[in-house]
N, C-alpha and C positions, 0 to 999 in steps of 0.2 A: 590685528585689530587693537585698538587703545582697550588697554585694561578698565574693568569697572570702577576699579578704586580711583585712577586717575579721573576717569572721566566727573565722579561725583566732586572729586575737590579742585578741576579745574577747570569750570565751565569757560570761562571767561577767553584763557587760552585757548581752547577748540572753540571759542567763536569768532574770536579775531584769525584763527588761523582757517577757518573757512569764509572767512570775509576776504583775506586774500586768493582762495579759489574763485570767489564771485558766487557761493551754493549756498542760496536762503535755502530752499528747502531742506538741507540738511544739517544747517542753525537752530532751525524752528526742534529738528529734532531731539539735542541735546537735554531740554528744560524737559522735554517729554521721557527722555529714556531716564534721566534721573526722577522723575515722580514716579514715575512704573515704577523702577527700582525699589523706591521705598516702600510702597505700597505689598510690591512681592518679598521683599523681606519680615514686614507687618506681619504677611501672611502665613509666609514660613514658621514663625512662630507660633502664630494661633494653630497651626497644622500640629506641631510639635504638643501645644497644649491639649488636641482632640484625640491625637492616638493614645498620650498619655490616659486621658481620661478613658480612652474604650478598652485599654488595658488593667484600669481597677475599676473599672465599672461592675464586673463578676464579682470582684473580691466584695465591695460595698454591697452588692444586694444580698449575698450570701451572707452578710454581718447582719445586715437590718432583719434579714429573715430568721437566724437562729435567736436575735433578740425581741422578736415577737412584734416586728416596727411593720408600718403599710409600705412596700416594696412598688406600689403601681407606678407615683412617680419616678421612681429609678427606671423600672423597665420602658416607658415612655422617653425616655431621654435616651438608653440603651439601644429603642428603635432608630430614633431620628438620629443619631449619629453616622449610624455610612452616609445618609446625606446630605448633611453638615460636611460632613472630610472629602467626598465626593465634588460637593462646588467649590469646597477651598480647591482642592485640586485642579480642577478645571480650567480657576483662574488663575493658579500658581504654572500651568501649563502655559496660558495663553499671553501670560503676560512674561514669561521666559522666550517663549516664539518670538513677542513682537519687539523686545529688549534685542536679543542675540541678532534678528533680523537687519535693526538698526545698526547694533555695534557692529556690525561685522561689514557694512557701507559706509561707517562714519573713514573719511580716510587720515594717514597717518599728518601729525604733525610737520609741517616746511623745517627744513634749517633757516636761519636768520639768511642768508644770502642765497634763498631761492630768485630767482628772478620775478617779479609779478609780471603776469599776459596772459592773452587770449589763445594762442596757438603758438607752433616753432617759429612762427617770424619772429616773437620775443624771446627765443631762446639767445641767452650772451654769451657771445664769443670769450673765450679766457685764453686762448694761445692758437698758435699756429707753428707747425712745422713741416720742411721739405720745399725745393722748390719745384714749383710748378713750369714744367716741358712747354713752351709754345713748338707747336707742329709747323709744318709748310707742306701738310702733307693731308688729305682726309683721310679719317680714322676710318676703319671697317667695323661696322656694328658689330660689336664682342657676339651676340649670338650666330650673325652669318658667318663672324671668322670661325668658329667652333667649328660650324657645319660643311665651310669651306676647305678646314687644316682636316676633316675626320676625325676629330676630337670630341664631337657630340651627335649626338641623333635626339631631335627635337617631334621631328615627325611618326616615328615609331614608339618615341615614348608617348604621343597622346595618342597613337593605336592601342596602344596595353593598356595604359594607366590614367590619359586623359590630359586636359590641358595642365600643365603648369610642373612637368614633369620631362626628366630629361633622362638619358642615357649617356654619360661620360666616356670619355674612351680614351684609348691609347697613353698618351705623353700629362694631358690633362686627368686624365684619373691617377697617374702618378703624384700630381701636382697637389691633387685634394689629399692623400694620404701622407705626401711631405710638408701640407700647411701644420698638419694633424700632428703631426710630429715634429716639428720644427716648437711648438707651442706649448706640446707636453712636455719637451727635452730642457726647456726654457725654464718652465713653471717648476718640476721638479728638481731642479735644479735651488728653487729659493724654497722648497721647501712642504710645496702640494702635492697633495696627495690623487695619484693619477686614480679614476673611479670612471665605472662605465656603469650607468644605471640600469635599472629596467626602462623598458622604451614604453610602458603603460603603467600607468599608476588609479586608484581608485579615485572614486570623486570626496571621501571624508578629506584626506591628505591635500589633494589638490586646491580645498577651499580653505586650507592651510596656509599656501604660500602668496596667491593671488585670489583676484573679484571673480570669481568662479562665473557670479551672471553674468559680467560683462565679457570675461574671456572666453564663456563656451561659444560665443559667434563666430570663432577662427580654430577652436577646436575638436579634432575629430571625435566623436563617441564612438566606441564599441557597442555594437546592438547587441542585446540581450544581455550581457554585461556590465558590472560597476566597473569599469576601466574605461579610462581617455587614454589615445597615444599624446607621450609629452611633447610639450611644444618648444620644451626647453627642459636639460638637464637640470639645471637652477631647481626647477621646481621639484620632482624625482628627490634631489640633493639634501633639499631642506627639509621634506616630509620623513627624510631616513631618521633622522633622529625625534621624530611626534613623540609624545609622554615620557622624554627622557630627563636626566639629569645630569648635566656635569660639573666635575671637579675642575673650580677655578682653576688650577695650577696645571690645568688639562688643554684649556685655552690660551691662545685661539689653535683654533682648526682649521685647515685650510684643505680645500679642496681643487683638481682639476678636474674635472667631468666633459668626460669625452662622450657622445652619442649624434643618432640621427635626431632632427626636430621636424618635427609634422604640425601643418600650419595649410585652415583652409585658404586664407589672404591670398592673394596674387593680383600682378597689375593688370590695370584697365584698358591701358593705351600701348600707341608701341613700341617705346624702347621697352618695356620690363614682358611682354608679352610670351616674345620668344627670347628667352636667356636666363639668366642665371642670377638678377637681382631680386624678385620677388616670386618665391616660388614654394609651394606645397612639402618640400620635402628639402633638408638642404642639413650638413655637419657642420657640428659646431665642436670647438673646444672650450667650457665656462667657467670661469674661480667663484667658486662659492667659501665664504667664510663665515665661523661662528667665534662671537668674542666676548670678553667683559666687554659693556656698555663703555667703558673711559677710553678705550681702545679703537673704537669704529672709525671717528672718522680720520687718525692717522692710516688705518688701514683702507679706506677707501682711496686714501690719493696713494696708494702703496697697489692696487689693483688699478686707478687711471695707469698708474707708470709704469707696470706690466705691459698692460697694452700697449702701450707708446713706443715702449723700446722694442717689441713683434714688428710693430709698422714701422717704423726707425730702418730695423735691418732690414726689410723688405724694399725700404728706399721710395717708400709709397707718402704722397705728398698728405697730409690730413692737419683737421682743426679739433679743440674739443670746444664744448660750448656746453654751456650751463644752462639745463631747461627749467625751461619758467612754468608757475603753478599751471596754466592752462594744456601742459602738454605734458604732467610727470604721473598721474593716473593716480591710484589712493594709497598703493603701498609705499613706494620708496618716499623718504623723508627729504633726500637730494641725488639728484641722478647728474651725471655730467654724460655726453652720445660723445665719441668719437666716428666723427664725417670724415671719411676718405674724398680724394677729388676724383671728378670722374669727367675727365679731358672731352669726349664725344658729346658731353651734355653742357660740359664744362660750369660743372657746381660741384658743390660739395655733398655726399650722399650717407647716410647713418650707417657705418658699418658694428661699432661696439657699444652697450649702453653700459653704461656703471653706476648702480647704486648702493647706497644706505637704506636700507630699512627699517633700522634701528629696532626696537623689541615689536614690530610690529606682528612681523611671521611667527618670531617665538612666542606671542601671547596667542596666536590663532593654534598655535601647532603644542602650544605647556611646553616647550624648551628653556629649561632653566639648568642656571647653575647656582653650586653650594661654595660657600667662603663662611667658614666657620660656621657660625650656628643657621646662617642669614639663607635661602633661596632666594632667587633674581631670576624675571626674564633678562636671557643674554640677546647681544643683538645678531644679525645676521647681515651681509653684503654678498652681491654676487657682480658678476661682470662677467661680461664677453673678451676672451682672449684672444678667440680667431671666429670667424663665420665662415668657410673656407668660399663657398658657392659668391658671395661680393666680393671676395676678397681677389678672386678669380677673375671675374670682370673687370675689377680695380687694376688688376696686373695686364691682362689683354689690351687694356685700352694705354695704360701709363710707359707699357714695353713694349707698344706694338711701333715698327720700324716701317721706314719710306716701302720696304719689299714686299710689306706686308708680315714680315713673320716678329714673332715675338720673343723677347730677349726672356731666357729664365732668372728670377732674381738670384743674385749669387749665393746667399745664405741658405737655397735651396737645392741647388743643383748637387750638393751631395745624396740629399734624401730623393735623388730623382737619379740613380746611377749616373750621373755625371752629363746630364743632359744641358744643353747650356741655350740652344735655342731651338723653337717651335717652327 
């Protein structure tokens, strides 16, 4: 969330900068969360003045009494005190509810080269690599090839577990556990630090790192429990360090976060129906990073370029593209998606997203760092390294041959005992 300090001294900026999302109502807010503001600071102080006062309140009638003085109106003032501190309180409560409510929706500051739009059709293209296969051949729907090769069971996983749920098998479940490691071998390699989370985390943390209303519509709850399954390591990643502090010369930190994500979403129609593009449950490998502020965004085109070279050696064709205010949601400050192609549909499809957050999560979560005397929110950035479940599809469709069978990418066929094709 944008700090309270920021936001009093810089109205002007949050409303130009939600003049490029197009959100009056959350314009209108600002003038409003700064007058509460002040008003609940007002108050704080008068609160500070009543306690004070009901703490020598005893000692003053005790004085006036041993000097022979009328003590009634002391005691009359002694009484009406809890009620006095009682509706300071009330309003000091009400008007922190309705402050934190707001701050915690106002969304993060754009960078200067967000793109402005209404949804991803105004997302801009910023490069392209790979060249794209023209076939002479028709592709076999990646779902029925799975279920054709015995590489999946789609049917038996909505017996057990219901739509949007699969059971991987043989050569393809190879595949998922050497995306998984092809990624971590890569990352650790420059320098991250390989992390498997908890797969549930509370709802305090969680409203830490994203819009918690708008995300519990695709996230699962635990009944009877304060735990969600994450829907993304990212998140897990960023709540690990809530109320902490680090040493400048500590940063940055870099992380790989390996786990399962759990995700109610799935698609409508039928390519995504039966397969492995939009589905309830699916691995991921994520860079999460914590930094000085001056540092973010060379390190955000430093996780784009992570990515790029995963999909490089996979030989898989993909674009990135620059999302525009109507499609980058409240936390990240710039996100770029890395779109794989996907030949059968033949467009290009979202497999990595990459953003800055810049002190947005660390102000929601108190993550800061110390450099000499000074504490700072630090920032944070996360990215998708691999998704393996699209990435899977991407491959099916991009390697699949006139015979029907599927070429394995080369840079994997070690972590697949030496399997070369499907």
């Amino acid at each position: 969330m944008l700090d309270m300090k920021f936001i009093r001294e810089n109205p002007r900026i949050i409303k130009k900068d939600l003049d490029k999302r197009g959100d009056k109502e959350k314009k209108s807010w600002v003038d409003e969360i700064i007058k509460k503001d002040e008003e609940y600071r007002k108050l704080l102080q008068e609160m500070q003045k009543l306690r004070h006062g009901r703490n020598t309140m005893s000692v003053e009638i005790n004085k006036l009494r041993k000097e022979g003085k009328d003590i009634k109106k002391k005691i009359k003032e002694a009484k009406e005190l809890p009620e006095k501190i009682k509706k300071v309180e009330d309003r000091i409560n009400s008007l922190s509810n309705d402050i934190k409510y707001k701050q915690m929706r106002l969304p993060n500051i754009l960078h200067d080269s967000v793109p402005v739009g209404q949804d991803d059709t105004h997302n801009k293209v910023v490069r392209k690599s790979g060249k794209i296969k023209k076939n002479d051949f028709e592709l076999i729907n990646h779902g029925e090839w799975l279920e054709e090769k015995g590489q999946a069971d789609f049917k038996r996983a909505a017996k057990t577990s219901g739509a949007g749920f699969y059971f991987l098998k043989d050569k393809i479940a190879m595949m998922d556990f050497a995306l998984q490691k092809f990624a971590i071998d890569k990352l650790a390699k420059k320098g991250y630090i390989a992390i498997q989370p908890p797969f549930m985390i509370k709802k305090e943390p969680y409203e830490g790192v994203t819009d918690l209303e708008d995300f519990e519509k695709v996230m699962y709850k635990i009944d009877g429990d304060d735990l969600y399954l994450i829907a993304t390591s990212e998140h897990a990643i960023g709540a690990m360090h809530m109320n902490e502090t680090f040493e400048a010369e500590e940063l940055p930190v870099k992380y790989a976060g390996v786990s399962s994500c759990f995700r109610r979403e799935i698609g409508s129609h039928g390519i995504d129906t039966r397969g492995l593009f939009r589905v309830h449950q699916f691995n991921k490998v994520e860079q999460f990073v914590f930094c000085k502020p001056e540092d973010s965004w060379k390190l955000m085109e430093e996780l784009m370029s992570n990515a790029e070279e995963i999909f490089k050696e996979l030989e898989l064709p993909y674009r990135i593209v620059n999302v525009c205010t109507g499609d980058i949601g409240i936390v990240a400050a710039k996100k770029y998606d890395l779109e794989v192609w996907m030949p059968r549909e033949e467009k290009y499809r979202e497999a990595v997203s990459c953003s800055n957050c810049t002190a947005y999560q660390a102000t929601r979560l108190n993550i800061r760092y110390k450099e000499e005397d000074k504490k700072e929110y630090l920032h944070t950035l996360n990215s998708t390294a691999i998704a393996t479940s699209r990435v899977i599809r991407a491959i099916i469709e991009n390697f699949q041959q006139k015979d029907g069978n599927v070429i394995v990418p080369k840079v994997l066929q070690k972590y697949m005992n030496n399997v070369k094709k499907i």
